[in-house]
C-alpha positions in Angstrom: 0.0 0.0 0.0 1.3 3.1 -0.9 1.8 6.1 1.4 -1.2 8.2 -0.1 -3.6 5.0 -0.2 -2.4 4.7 3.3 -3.0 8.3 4.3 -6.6 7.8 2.3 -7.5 5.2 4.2 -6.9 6.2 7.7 -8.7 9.4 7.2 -11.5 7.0 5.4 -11.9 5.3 8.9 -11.7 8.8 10.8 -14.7 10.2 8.9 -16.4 7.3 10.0 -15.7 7.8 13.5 -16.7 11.4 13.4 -19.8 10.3 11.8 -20.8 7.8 13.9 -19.0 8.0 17.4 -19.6 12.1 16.7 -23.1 11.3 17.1 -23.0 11.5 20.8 -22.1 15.0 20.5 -25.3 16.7 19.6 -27.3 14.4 21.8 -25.2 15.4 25.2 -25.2 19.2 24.1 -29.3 19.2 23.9 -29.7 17.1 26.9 -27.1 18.9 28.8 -28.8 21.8 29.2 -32.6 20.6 29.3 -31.7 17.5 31.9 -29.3 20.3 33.9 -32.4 22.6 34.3 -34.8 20.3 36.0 -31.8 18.4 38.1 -30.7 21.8 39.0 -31.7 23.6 42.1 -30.9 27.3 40.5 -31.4 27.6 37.0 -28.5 29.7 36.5 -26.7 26.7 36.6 -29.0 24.3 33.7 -26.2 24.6 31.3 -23.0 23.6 34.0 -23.3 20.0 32.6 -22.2 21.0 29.0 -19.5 23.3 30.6 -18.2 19.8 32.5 -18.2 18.2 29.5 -16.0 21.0 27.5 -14.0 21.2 31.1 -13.0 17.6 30.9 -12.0 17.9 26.9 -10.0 20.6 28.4 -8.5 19.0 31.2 -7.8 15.6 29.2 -6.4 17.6 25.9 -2.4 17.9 27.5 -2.3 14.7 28.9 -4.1 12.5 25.7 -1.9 14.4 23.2 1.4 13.0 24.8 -0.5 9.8 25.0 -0.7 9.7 21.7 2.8 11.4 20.8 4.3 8.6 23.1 2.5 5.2 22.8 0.3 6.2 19.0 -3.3 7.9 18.2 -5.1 4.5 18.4 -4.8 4.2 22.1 -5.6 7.8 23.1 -8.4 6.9 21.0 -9.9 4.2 23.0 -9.4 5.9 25.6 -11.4 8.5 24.6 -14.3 6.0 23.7 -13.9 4.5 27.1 -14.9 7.9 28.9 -17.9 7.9 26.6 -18.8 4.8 27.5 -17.9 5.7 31.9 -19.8 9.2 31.3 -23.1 8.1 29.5 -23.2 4.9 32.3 -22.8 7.8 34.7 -25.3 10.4 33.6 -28.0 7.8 33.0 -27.2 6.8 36.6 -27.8 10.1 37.9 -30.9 10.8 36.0 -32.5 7.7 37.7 -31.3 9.1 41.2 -32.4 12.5 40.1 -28.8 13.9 41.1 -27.2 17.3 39.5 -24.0 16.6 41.0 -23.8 12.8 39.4 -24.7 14.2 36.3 -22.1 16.8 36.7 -19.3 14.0 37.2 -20.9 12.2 34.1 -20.5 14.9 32.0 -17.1 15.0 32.8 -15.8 11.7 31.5 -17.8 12.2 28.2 -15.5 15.6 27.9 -12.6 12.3 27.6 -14.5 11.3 25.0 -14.8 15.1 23.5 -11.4 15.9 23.6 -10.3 12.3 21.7 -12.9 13.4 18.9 -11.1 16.9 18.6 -7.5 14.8 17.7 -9.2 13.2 14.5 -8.4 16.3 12.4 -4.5 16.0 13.9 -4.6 12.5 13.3 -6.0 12.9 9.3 -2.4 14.9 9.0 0.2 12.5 10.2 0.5 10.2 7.0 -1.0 13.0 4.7 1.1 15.0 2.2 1.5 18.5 2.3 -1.4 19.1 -0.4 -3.5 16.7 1.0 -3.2 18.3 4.5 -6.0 21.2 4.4 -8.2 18.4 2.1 -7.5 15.6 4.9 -8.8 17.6 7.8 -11.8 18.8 5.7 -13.1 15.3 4.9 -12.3 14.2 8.4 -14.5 17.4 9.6 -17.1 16.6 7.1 -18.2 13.3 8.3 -19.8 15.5 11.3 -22.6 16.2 8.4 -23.9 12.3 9.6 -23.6 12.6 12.9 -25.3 15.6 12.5 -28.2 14.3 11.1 -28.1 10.8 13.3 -27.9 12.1 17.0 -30.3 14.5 17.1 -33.3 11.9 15.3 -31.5 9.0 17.8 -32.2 11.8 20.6 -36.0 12.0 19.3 -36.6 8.2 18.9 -34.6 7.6 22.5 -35.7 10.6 24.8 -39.1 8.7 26.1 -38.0 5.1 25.3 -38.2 5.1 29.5 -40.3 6.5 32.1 -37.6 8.6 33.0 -36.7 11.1 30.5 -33.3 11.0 28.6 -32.4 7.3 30.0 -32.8 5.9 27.0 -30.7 8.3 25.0 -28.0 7.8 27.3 -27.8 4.4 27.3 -27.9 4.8 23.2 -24.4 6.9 23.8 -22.9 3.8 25.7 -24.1 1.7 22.3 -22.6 3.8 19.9 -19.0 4.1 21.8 -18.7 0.5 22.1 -19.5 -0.5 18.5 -17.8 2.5 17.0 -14.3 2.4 18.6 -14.1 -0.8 16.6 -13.0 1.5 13.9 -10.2 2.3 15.5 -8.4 -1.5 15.1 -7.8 -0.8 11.7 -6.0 2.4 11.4 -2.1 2.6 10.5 -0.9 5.6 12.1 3.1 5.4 12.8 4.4 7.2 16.0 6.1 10.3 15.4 9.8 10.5 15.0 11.6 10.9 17.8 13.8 14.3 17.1 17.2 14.1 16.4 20.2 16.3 16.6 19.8 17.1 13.1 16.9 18.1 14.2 17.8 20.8 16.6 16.1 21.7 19.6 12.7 21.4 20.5 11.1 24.5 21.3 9.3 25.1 24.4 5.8 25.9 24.8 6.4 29.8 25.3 8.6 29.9 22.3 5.9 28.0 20.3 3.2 30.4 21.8 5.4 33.6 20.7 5.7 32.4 17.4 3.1 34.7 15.3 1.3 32.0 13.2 0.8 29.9 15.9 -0.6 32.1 18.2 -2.6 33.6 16.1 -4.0 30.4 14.8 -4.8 30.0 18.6 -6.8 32.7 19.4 -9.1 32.1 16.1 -9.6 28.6 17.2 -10.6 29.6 20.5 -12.9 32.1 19.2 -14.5 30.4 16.7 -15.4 27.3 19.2 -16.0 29.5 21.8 -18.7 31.6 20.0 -20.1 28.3 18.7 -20.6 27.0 21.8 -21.9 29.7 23.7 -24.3 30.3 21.1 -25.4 26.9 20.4 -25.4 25.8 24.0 -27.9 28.4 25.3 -30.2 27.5 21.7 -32.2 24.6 23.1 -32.9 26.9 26.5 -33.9 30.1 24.1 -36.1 27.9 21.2 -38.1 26.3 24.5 -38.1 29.4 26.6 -39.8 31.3 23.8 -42.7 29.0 23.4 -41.9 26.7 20.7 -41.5 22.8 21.4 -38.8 20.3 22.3 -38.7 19.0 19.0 -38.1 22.3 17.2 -34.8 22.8 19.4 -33.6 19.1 18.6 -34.2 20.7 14.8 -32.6 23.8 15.2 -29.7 22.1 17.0 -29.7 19.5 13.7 -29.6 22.5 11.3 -26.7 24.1 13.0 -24.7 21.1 13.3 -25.6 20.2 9.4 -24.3 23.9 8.8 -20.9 23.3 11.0 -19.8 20.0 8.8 -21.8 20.4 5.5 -18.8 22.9 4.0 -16.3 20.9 4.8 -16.5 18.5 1.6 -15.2 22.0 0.2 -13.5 24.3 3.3 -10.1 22.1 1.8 -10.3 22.7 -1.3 -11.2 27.0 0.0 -8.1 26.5 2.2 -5.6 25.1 -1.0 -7.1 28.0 -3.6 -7.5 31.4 -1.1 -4.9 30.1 1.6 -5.6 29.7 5.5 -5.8 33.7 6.0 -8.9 34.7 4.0 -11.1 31.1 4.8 -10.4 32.3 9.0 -11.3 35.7 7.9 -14.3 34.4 6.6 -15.7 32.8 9.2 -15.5 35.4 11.7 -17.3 37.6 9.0 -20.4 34.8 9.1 -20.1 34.3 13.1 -20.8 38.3 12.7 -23.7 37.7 10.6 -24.9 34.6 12.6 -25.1 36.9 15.8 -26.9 40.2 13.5 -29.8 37.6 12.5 -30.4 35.9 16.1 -31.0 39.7 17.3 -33.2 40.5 14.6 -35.7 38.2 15.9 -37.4 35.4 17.9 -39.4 33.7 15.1 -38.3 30.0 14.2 -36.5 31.3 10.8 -34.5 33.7 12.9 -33.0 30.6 15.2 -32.5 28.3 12.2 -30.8 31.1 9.8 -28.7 32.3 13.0 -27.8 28.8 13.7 -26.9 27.8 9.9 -24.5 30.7 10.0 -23.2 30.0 13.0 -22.1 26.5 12.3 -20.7 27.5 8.6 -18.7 30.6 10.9 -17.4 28.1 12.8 -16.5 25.6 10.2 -14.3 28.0 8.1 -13.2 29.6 11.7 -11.9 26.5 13.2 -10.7 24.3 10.1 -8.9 27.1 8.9 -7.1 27.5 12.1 -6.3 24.2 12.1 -4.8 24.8 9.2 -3.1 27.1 9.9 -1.3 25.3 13.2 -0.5 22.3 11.4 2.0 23.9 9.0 3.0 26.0 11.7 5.2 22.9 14.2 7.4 20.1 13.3 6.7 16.5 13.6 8.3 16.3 17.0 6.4 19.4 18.3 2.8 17.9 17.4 2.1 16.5 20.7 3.3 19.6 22.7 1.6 22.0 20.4 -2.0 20.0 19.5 -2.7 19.6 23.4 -1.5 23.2 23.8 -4.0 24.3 21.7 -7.0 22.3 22.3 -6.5 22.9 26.3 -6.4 26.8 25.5 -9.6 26.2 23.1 -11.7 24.0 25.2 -10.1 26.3 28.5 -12.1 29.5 26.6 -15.6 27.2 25.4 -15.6 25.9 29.0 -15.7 29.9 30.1 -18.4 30.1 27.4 -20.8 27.5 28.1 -20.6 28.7 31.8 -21.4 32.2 30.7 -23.9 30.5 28.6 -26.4 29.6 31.1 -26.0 32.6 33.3 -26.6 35.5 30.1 -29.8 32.7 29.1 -31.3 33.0 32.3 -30.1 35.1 35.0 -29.4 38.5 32.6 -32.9 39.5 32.0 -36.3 39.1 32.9 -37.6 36.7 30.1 -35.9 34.5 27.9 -35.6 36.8 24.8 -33.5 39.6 26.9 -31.5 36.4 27.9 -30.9 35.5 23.9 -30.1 39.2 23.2 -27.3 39.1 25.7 -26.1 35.8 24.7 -25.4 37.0 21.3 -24.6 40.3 22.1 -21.6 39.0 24.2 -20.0 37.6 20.9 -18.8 41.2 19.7 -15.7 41.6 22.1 -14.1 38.1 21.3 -14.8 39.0 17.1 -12.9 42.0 17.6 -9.6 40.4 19.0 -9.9 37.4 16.4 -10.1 39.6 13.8 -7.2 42.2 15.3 -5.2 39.5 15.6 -5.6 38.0 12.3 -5.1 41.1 10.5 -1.9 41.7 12.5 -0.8 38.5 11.4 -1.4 39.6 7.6 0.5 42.4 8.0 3.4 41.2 9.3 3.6 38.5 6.8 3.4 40.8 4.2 6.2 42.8 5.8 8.4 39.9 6.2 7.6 38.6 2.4 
């Protein structure tokens, strides 16, 4: 097998993982917040669940990347199927015992599971050739457009398969961790080289952090999943709180995701043609717009046009970024930089899904002033990714 058959293959088997084991995603997200409101004693708190869960991706990113860097990417990946498997068993635990703080823990090792799913697009790199790099990560992103479209009707078929509401769902999430990591037998993907005095030295995180394109790409990525998150999270507590039912947030929720993984069978090929700079640019332009149509109204359109744009924001945002890091480190640096980065990003949607709840429902009176804040909060974070990103395009022009 050649090198690019092999590199085709493994991202082949990724895409299927994001499909399929990525369907847990948008099922914990709309629980999250609707099973953390009634467990809750103070509804400020409904969406702390979904901030565990980004809080454990957060907390596991530094430690699963050298994982990986040391002992390979399969491990660190059944790892991360494993806390899918301990956090659904967990959650559905506490819903019978009708505990927040279980369902708190829960939430927790399903963030193992969250932060596993975010090394897929690092993994679709390490046998990829340069051109097929920005192409590789797109597909890999892309085969979110099934899970996006399987977890939210699994949620609907699942959610009163029990007398107690969600059980079912979450014992669906242990189903789909067990059978999906199977994937994970099959892929080829060598450890990375040990460096070498040829090589030179290894530089340390600050250095890496100082260096322009890779702090930059940084701050995008945290912006773009940050935004995302806080927007998305506090959807399913905005769509019910303004009078519309259950199933119309699981909808919205399945539009937005369709709208975060649909471009990517084409953010690559952007990416290759316009370069890294102009696709992040982009994004941040259509997070913009995705924030100027959710305060333009309450009507269904509104949340499902907002939501679209949001997701497609986010898509260019954060593949982009990616991007933009991956050509940024060598080989050797990969593990030190990738759970750098996902740490910082998941530190900043952790602060954003806990920000989420308390702007939704402890900012206003009703749960429209709550929306209006949500989105409203976006503008300050836009402005530094797009500072930052333009400082970066000008001191590559004055360096060229």
């Amino acid at each position: 097998m050649t090198s690019e058959s092999a590199a085709r293959r493994n991202v082949a088997l990724l895409v299927f993982a994001q499909a399929f084991l990525g369907a847990q995603m948008p099922m914990v997200f709309v629980i999250g917040g609707l099973a953390g409101q009634s467990l809750a004693s103070n509804v400020c708190w409904a969406t702390l669940p979904i901030s565990m869960i980004v809080f454990g991706s957060m907390t596991t990113a530094p430690w699963l990347s050298q994982v990986m860097q040391n002992h390979g990417r399969k491990l660190g990946f059944f790892i991360g199927a494993l806390g899918g498997v301990i956090g659904a068993s967990i959650c559905a635990y506490a819903l019978t015992q009708s505990s927040f703080t279980l369902f708190m823990i829960g939430s927790y090792f399903t963030g193992i599971y969250m932060s596993a799913q975010g090394f897929f697009r690092f993994a679709a790199v390490d046998t990829a050739s340069e051109s097929f790099r920005p192409k590789a990560i797109s597909y890999v992103m892309a085969g979110g457009l099934v899970s996006a479209i399987m977890g939210p009707q699994l949620l609907n078929l699942t959610t009163d398969a029990f007398v107690i509401p969600f059980l079912g769902a979450y014992l669906t999430i242990i189903a789909i961790n067990v059978i999906g990591s199977i994937a994970f037998l099959f892929l080829r993907i060598p450890l990375p080289a040990k460096p070498t005095e040829a090589d030179g030295k290894s530089r340390t995180r600050l250095e890496l952090l100082m260096t322009p394109r890779i702090a930059v790409s940084i701050i995008c990525a945290m912006v773009s999943y940050a935004l995302m998150n806080l927007v998305m999270t506090a959807t399913p507590l905005a769509v019910v709180g303004c009078g519309y039912a259950q199933s119309s947030a699981s909808n919205v929720v399945m539009a937005h995701v369709l709208g975060m993984f649909v471009p990517s069978f084409f953010t690559g090929h952007l990416i290759a043609r316009y370069g890294t700079e102009k696709i992040v640019g982009s994004g941040l332009a259509i997070l913009c717009l995705a924030g100027i149509v959710n305060l333009a109204g309450t009507d269904l359109l509104n949340f499902y046009g907002g939501l679209i744009l949001l997701g497609i924001g986010w898509n260019f945002g954060f593949i982009g970024a990616t991007s933009m890091l991956a050509g940024a480190h060598t080989p050797a640096e990969g593990g030190k930089v990738q759970g750098m980065n996902d740490m910082l990003v998941f530190g900043m949607v952790t602060i954003g899904s806990i920000a989420s709840g308390g702007l939704m429902n402890c900012s206003g009176g009703t749960p429209v002033q709550g929306w209006v804040s949500v989105n409203l909060a976006m503008v300050p974070f836009l402005l530094l990714a797009g500072g930052s990103l333009v400082w970066l395009i000008k001191q590559n022009r004055r360096f060229a």
